[in-house]
C-alpha positions in Angstrom: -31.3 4.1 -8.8 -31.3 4.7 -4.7 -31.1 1.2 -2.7 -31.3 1.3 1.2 -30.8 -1.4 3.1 -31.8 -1.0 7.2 -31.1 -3.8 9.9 -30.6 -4.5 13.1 -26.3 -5.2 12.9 -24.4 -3.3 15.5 -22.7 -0.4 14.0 -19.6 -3.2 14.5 -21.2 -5.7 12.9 -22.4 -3.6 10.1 -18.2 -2.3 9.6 -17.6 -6.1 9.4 -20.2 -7.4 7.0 -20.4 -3.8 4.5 -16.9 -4.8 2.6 -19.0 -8.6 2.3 -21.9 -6.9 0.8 -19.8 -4.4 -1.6 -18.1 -7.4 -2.9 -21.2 -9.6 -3.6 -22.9 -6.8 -5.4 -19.4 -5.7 -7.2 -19.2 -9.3 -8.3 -22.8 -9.1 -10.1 -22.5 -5.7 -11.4 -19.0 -5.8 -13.3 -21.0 -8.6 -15.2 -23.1 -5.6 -16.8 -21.4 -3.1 -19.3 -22.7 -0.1 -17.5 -21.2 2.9 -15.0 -21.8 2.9 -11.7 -21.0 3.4 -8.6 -21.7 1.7 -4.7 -21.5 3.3 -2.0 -22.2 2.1 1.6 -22.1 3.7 4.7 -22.2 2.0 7.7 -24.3 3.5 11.2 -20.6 3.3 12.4 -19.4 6.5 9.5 -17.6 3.7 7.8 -18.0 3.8 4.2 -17.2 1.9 1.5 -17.5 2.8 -1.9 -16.5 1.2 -5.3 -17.0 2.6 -9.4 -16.8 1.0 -12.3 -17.0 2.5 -15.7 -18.5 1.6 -18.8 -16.8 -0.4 -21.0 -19.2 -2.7 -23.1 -20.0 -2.0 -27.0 -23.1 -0.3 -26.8 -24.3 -1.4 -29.9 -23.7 -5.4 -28.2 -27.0 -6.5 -26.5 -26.9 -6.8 -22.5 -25.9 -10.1 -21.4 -28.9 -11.8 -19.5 -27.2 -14.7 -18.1 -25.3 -14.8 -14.5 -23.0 -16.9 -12.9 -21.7 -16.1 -9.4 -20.0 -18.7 -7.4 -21.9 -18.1 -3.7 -19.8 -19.3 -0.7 -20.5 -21.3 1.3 -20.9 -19.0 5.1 -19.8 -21.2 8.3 -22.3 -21.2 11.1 -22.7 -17.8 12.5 -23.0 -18.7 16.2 -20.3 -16.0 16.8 -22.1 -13.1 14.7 -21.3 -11.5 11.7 -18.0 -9.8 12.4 -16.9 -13.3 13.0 -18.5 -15.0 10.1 -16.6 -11.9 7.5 -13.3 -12.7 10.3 -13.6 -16.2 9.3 -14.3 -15.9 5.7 -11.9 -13.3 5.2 -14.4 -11.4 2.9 
């Protein structure tokens, strides 16, 4: 599976809020017992990459149910590179 993902950050912007987005997804993903691996690269050549191996039983069925504790972002009046500055993401 191929994801892309286009917007309109600033190639500063986008170095500040990739390692946000790599640990969201990371956070959902280690949940499954499957390989994988993320990779994002910023408009800036930044990248950010992350694999996980398989470790589940195969012969277990997949577990269906999620929890992820979401935080709550502050305000972004001073744009994203300040929300992941603030967060500390």
């Amino acid at each position: 599976m191929e994801i892309r993902f286009v917007s309109s950050l600033t190639p500063e912007d986008e170095n500040a809020f990739a390692p946000a987005v790599l640990k969201a997804v990371v956070a959902l993903l280690d949940q499954l017992p499957i390989a994988y691996t993320l990779r994002i690269e910023t408009a800036g050549t930044q990248v950010y990459q992350h694999t996980h191996p398989s470790v589940g039983d195969p012969t277990l069925p997949f577990r269906t149910e999620f929890t992820m504790k979401t935080p709550v972002l502050p305000a972004m009046s001073g744009g994203v590179a300040e929300v992941a500055r603030q967060t500390k993401l």
